[in-house]
MIDOSE-1310 file (N, C-alpha, C; in nm, 2 decimals, decimal comma, always signed):
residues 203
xxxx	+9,04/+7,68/+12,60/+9,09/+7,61/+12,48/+9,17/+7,70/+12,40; +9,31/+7,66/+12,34/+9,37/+7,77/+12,27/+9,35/+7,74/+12,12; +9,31/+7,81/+12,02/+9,23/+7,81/+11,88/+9,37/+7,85/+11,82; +9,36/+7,75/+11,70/+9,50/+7,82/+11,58/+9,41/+7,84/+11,51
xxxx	+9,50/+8,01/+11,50/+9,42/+8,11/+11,44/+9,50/+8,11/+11,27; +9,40/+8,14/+11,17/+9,44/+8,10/+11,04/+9,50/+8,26/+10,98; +9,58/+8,24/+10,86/+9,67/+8,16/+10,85/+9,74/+8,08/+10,97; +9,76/+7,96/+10,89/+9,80/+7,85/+11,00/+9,93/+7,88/+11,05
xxxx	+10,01/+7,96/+11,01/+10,11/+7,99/+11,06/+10,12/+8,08/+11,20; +10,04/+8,14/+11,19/+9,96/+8,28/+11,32/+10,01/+8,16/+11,43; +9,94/+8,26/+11,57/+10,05/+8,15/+11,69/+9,85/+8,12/+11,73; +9,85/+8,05/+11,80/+9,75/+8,03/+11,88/+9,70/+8,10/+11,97
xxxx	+9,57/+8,09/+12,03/+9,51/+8,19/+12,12/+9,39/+8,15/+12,19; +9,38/+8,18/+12,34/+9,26/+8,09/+12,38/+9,14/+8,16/+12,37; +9,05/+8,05/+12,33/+8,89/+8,06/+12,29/+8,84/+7,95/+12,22; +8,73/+7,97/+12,16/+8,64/+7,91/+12,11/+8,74/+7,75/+12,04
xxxx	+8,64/+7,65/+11,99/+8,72/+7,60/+11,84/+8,68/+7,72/+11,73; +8,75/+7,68/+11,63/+8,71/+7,75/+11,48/+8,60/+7,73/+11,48; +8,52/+7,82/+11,39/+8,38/+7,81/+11,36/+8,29/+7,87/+11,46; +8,34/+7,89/+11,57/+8,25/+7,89/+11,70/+8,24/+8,04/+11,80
xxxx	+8,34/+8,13/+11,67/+8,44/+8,25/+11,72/+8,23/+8,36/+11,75; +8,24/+8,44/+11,85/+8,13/+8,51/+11,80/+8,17/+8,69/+11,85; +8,16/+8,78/+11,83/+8,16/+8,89/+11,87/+8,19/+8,91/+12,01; +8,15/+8,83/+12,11/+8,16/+8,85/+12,21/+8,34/+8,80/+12,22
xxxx	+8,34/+8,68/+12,17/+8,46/+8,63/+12,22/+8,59/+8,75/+12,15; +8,54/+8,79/+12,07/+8,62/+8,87/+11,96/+8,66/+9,01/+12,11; +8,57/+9,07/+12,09/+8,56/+9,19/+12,23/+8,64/+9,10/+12,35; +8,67/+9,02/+12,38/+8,73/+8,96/+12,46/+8,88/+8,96/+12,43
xxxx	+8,96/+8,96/+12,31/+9,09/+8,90/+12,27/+9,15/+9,04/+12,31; +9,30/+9,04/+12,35/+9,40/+9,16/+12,41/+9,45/+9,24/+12,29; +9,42/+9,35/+12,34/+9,52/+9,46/+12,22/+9,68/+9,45/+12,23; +9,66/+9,35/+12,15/+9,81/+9,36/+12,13/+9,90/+9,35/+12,02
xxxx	+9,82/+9,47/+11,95/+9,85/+9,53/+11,81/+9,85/+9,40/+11,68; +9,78/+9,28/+11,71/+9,75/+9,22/+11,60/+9,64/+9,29/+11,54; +9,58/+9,26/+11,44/+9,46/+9,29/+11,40/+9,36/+9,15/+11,37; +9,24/+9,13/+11,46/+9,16/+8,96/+11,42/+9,05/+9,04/+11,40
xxxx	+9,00/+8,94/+11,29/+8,85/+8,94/+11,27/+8,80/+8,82/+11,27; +8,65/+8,84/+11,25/+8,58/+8,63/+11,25/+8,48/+8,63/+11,16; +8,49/+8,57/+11,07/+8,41/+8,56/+10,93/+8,37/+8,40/+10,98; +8,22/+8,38/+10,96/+8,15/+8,29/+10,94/+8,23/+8,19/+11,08
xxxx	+8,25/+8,26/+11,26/+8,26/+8,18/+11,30/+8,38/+8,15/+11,33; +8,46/+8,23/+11,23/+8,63/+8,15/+11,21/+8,76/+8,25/+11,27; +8,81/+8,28/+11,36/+8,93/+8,40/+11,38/+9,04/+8,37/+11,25; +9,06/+8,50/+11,23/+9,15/+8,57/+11,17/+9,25/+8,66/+11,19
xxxx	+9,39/+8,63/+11,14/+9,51/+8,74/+11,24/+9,55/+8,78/+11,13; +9,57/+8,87/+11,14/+9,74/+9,02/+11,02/+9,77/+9,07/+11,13; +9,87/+9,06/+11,06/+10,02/+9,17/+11,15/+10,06/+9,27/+11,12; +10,10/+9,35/+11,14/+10,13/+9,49/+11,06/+10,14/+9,52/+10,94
xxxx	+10,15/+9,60/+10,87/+10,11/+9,64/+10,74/+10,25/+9,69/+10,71; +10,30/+9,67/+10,59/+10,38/+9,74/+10,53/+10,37/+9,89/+10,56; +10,51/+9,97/+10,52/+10,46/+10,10/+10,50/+10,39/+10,11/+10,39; +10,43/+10,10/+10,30/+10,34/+10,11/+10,15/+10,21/+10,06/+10,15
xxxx	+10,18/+9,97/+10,26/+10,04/+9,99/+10,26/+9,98/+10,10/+10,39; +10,06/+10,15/+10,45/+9,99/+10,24/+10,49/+10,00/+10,35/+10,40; +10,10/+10,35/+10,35/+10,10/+10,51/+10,24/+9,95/+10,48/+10,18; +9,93/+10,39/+10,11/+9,85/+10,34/+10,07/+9,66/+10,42/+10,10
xxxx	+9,64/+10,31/+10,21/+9,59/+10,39/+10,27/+9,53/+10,51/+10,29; +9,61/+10,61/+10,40/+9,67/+10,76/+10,36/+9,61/+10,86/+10,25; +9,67/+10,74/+10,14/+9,65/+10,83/+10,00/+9,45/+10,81/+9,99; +9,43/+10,68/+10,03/+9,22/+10,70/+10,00/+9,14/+10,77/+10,09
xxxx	+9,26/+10,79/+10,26/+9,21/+10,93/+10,30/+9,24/+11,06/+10,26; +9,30/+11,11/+10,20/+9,39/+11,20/+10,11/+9,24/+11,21/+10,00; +9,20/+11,13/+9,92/+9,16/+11,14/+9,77/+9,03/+11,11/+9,77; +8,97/+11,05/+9,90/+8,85/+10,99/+9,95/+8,74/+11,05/+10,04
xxxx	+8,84/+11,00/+10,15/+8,77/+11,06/+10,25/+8,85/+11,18/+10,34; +8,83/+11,25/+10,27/+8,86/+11,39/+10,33/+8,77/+11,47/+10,20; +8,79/+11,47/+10,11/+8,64/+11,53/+9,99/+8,56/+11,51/+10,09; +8,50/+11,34/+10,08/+8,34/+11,31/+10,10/+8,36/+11,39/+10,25
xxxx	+8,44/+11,40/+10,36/+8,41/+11,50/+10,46/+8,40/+11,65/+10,43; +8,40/+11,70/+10,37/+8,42/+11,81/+10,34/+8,31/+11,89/+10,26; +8,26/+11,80/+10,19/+8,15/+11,80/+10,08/+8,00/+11,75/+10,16; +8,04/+11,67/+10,30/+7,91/+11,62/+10,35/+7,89/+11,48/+10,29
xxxx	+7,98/+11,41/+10,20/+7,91/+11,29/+10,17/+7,87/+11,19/+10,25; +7,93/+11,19/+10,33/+7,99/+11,05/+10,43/+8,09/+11,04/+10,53; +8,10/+10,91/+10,60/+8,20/+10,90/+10,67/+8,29/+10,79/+10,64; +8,42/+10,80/+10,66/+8,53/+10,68/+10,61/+8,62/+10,67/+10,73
xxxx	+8,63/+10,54/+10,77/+8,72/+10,47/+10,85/+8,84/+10,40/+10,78; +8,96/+10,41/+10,90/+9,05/+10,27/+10,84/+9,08/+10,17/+10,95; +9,18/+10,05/+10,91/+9,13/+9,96/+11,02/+9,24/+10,02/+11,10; +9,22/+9,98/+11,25/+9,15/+9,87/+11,30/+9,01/+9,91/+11,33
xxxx	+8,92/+9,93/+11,33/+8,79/+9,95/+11,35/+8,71/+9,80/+11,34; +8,62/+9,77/+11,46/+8,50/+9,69/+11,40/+8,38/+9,70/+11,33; +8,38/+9,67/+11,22/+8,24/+9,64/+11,13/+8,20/+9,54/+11,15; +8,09/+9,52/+11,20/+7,98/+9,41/+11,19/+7,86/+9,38/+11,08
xxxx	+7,91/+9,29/+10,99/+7,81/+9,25/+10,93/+7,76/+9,13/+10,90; +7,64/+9,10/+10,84/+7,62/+8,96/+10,85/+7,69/+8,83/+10,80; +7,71/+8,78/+10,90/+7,88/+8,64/+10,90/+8,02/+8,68/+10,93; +7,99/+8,82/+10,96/+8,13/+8,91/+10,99/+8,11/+8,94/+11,12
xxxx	+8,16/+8,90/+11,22/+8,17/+8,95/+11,38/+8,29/+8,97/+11,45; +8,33/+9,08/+11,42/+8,36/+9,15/+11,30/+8,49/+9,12/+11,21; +8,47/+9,19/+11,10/+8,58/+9,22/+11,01/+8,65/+9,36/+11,05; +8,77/+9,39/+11,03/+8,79/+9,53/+11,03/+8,91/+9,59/+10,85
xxxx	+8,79/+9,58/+10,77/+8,84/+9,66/+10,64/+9,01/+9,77/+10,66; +9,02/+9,79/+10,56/+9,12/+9,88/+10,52/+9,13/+10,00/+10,59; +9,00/+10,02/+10,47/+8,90/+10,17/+10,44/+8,74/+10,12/+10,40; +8,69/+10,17/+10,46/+8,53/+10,17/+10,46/+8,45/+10,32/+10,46
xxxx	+8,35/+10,31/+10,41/+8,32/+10,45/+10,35/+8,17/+10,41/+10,41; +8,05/+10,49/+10,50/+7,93/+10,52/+10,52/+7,91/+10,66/+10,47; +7,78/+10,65/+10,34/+7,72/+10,78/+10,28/+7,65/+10,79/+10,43; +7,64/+10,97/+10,39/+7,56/+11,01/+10,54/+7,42/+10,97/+10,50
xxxx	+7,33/+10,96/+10,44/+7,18/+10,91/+10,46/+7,24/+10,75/+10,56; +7,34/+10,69/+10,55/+7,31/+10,54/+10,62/+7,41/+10,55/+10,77; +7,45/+10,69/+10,82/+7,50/+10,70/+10,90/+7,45/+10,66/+11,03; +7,31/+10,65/+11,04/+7,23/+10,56/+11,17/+7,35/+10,37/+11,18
xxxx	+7,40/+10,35/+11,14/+7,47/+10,23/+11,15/+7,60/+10,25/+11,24; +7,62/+10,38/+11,24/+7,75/+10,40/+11,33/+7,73/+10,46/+11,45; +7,77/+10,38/+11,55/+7,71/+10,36/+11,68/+7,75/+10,29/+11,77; +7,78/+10,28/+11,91/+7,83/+10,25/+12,01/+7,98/+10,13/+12,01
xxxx	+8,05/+10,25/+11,91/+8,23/+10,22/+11,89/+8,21/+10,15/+11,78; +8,12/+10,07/+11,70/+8,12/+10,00/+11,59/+8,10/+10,05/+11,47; +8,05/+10,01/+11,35/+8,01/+9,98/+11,27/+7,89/+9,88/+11,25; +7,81/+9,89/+11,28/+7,70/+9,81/+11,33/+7,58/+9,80/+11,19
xxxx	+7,59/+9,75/+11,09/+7,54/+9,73/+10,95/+7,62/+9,76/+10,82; +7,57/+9,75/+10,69/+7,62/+9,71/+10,60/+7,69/+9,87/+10,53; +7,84/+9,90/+10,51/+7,88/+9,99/+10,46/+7,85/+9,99/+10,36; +7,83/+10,11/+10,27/+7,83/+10,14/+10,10/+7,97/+10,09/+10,06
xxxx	+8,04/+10,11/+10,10/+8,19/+10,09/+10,04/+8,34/+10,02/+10,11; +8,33/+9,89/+10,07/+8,51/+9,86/+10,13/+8,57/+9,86/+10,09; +8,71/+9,87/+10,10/+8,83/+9,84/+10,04/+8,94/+9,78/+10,07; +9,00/+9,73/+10,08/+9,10/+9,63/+10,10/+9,27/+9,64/+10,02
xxxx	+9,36/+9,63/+10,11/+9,52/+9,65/+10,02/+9,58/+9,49/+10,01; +9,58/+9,50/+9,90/+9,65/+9,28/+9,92/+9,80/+9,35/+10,00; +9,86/+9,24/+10,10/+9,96/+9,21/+10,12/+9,99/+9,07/+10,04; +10,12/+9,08/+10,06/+10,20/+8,89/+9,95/+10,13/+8,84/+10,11
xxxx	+10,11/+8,81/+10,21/+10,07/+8,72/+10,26/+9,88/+8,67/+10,32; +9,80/+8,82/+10,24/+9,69/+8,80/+10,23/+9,63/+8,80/+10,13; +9,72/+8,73/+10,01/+9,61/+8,75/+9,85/+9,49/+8,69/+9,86; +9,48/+8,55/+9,92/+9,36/+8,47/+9,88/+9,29/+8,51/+10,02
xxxx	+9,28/+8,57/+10,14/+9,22/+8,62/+10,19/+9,11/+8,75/+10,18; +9,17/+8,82/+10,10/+9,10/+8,91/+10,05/+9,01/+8,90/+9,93; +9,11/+8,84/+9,84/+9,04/+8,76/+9,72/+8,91/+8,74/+9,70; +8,95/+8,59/+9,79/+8,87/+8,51/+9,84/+8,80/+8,47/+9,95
xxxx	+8,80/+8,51/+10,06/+8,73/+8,50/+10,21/+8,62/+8,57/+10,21; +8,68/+8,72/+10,20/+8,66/+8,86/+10,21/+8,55/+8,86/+10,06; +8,60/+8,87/+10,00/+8,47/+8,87/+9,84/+8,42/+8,75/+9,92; +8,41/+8,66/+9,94/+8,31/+8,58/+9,96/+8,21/+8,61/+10,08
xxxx	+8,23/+8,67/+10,16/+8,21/+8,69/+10,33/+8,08/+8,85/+10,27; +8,19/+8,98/+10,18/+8,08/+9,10/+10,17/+8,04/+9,06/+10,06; +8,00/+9,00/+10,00/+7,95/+8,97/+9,88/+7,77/+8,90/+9,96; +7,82/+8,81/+10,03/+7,72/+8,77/+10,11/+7,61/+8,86/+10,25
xxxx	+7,74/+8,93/+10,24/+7,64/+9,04/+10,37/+7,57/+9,11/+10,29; +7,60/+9,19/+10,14/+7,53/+9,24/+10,06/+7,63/+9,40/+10,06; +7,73/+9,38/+10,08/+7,82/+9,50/+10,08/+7,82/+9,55/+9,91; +7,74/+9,68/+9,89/+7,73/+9,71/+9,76/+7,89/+9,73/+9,66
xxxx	+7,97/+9,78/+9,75/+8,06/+9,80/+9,61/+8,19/+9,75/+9,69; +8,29/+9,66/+9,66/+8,42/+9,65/+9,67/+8,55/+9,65/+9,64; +8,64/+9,68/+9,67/+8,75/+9,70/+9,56/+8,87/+9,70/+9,67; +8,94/+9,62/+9,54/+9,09/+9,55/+9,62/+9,19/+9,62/+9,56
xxxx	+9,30/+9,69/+9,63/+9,42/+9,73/+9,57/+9,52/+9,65/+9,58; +9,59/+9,67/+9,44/+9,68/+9,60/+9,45/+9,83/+9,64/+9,44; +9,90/+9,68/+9,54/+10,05/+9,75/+9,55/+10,18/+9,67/+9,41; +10,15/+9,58/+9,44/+10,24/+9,47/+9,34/+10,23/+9,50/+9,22
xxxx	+10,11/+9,48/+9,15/+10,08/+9,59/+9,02/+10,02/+9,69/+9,00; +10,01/+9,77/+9,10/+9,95/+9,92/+9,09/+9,84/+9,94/+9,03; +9,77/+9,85/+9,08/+9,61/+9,85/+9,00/+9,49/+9,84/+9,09; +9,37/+9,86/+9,07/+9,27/+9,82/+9,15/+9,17/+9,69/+9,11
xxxx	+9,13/+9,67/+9,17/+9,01/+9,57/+9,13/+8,87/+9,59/+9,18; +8,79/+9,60/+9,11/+8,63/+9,67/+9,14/+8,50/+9,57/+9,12; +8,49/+9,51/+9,23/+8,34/+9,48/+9,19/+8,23/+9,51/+9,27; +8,16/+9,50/+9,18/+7,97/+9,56/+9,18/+7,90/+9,46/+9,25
xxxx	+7,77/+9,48/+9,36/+7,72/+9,35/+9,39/+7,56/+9,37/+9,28; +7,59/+9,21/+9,24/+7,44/+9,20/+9,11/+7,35/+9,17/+9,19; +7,38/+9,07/+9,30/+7,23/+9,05/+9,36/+7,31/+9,02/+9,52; +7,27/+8,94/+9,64/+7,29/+8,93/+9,72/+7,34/+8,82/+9,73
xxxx	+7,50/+8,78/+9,76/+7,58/+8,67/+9,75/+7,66/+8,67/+9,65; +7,67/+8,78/+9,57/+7,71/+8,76/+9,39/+7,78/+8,85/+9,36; +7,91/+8,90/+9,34/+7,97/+9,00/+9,28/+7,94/+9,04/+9,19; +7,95/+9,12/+9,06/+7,95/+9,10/+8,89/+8,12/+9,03/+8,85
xxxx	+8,18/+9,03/+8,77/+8,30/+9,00/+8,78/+8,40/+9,14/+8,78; +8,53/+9,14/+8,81/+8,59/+9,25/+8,87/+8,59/+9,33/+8,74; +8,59/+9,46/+8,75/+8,69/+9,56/+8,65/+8,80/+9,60/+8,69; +8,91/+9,58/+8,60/+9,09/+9,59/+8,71/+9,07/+9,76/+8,63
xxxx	+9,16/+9,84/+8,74/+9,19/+9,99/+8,65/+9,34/+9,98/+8,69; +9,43/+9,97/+8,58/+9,55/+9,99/+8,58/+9,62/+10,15/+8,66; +9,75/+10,12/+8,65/+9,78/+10,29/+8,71/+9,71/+10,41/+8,67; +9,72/+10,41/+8,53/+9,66/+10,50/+8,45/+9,52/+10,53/+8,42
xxxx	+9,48/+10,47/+8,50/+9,30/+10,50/+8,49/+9,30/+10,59/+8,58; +9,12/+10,60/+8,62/+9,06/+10,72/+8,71/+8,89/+10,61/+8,73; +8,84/+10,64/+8,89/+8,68/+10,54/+8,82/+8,68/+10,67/+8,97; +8,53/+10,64/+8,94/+8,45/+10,65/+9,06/+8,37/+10,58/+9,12
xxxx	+8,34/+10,58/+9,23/+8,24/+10,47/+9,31/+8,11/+10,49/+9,31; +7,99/+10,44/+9,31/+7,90/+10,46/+9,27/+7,83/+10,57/+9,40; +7,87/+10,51/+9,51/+7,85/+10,56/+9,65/+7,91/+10,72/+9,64; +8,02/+10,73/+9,58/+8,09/+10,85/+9,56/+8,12/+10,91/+9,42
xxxx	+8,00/+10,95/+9,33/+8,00/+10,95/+9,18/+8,03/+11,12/+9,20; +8,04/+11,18/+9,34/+8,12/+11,31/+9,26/+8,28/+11,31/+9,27; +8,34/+11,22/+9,30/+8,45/+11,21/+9,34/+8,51/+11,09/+9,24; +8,63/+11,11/+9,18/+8,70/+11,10/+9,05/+8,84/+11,02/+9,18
xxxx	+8,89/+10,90/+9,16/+8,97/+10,85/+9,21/+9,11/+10,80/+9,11; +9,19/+10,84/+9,09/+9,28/+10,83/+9,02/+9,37/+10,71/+9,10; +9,43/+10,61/+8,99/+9,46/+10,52/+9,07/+9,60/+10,53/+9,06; +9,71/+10,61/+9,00/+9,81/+10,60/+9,04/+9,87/+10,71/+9,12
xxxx	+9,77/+10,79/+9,20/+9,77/+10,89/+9,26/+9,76/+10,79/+9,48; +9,73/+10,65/+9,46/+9,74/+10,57/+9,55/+9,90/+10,58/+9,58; +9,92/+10,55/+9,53/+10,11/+10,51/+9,53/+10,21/+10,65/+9,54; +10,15/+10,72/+9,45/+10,24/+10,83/+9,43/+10,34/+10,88/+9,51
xxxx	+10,43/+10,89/+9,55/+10,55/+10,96/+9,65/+10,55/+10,89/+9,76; +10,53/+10,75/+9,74/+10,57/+10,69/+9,89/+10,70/+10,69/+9,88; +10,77/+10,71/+10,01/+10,91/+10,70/+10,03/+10,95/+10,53/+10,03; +10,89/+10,45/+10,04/+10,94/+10,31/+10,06/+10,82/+10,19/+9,97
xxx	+10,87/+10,13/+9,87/+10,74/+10,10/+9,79/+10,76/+9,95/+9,81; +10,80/+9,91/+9,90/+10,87/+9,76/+9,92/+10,70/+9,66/+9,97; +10,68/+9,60/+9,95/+10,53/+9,52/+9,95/+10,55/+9,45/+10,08
């Protein structure tokens, strides 16, 4: 059966109907430099990333995860990687961050339980994806802290989980701020240090 994969624009692909997508079938689709995940059942396709969002990127291994390696905090991936979490089979984040006490979750090529930390870069053709799917999807698996960049206005957006299924509502940090993560409270993240010297800033 060939499944249109959403956005509905994406080309089609055979498997499951929607809704019906599971890990296995996922482990099954060809590397052919798309990137799919399956939230609640459902396939999902992006296509390449801007450069600016790989500079992007780059810069939260730069400012992130190269400290928390160095310091012993943790471990940070970027996508394509699979993370599995609950209703997610799988998603593959940005940037994902495991402190080392929860490092037992990384294991046989995956991500196999709930990270301390994602992140996510909007593309103009994934706002309400991330927004909305993605907050809705780790919000539900119980993903403690997440935060969406946003290249278009050079800002971040931060939220806290209050209980399980529930964000708090976001805190945006303009260019000119600095936060830290709760997961990484020795580490000072400046947010216009994301962007800084990319050679191509085009979204």
């Amino acid at each position: 059966m060939r499944t249109l994969v959403l956005p509905t624009d994406a080309p089609t692909v055979l498997g499951p109907p929607q809704g019906r997508w599971t890990y296995a079938d996922w482990e099954g689709l060809p590397d052919n430099g798309q990137i799919y995940e399956v939230i609640q059942g459902v396939l999902y396709m992006t296509t390449a990333p801007s450069n600016f969002h790989q500079w992007i990127i780059l810069s939260l291994v730069q400012h992130l995860a190269l400290p928390a390696k160095l310091q012993g905090l943790g471990y940070a991936f970027t996508a394509p990687i699979g993370l599995l979490i609950p209703g997610c089979d799988p998603v593959q984040p940005d940037f994902v961050f495991v402190r080392q006490a929860n490092a037992g979750i990384i294991r046989d090529r995956r991500i196999r339980g709930v990270p301390d930390l994602i992140i996510e870069i909007l593309s103009p053709n994934n706002v309400i994806y991330d927004t909305q799917v993605k907050l809705r999807a780790y919000a539900h698996a119980g993903v403690p802290e997440y935060a969406i960049v946003d290249p278009m206005t050079r800002s971040l957006a931060y939220y806290r989980l209050e209980s399980v299924g529930r964000y708090a509502g976001a805190e945006t940090f303009d260019e000119q701020a600095q936060l830290s993560f709760a997961c990484l409270p020795e580490l000072n993240l400046v947010v216009a240090d994301l962007f800084a010297g990319a050679p191509d800033t085009t979204v």
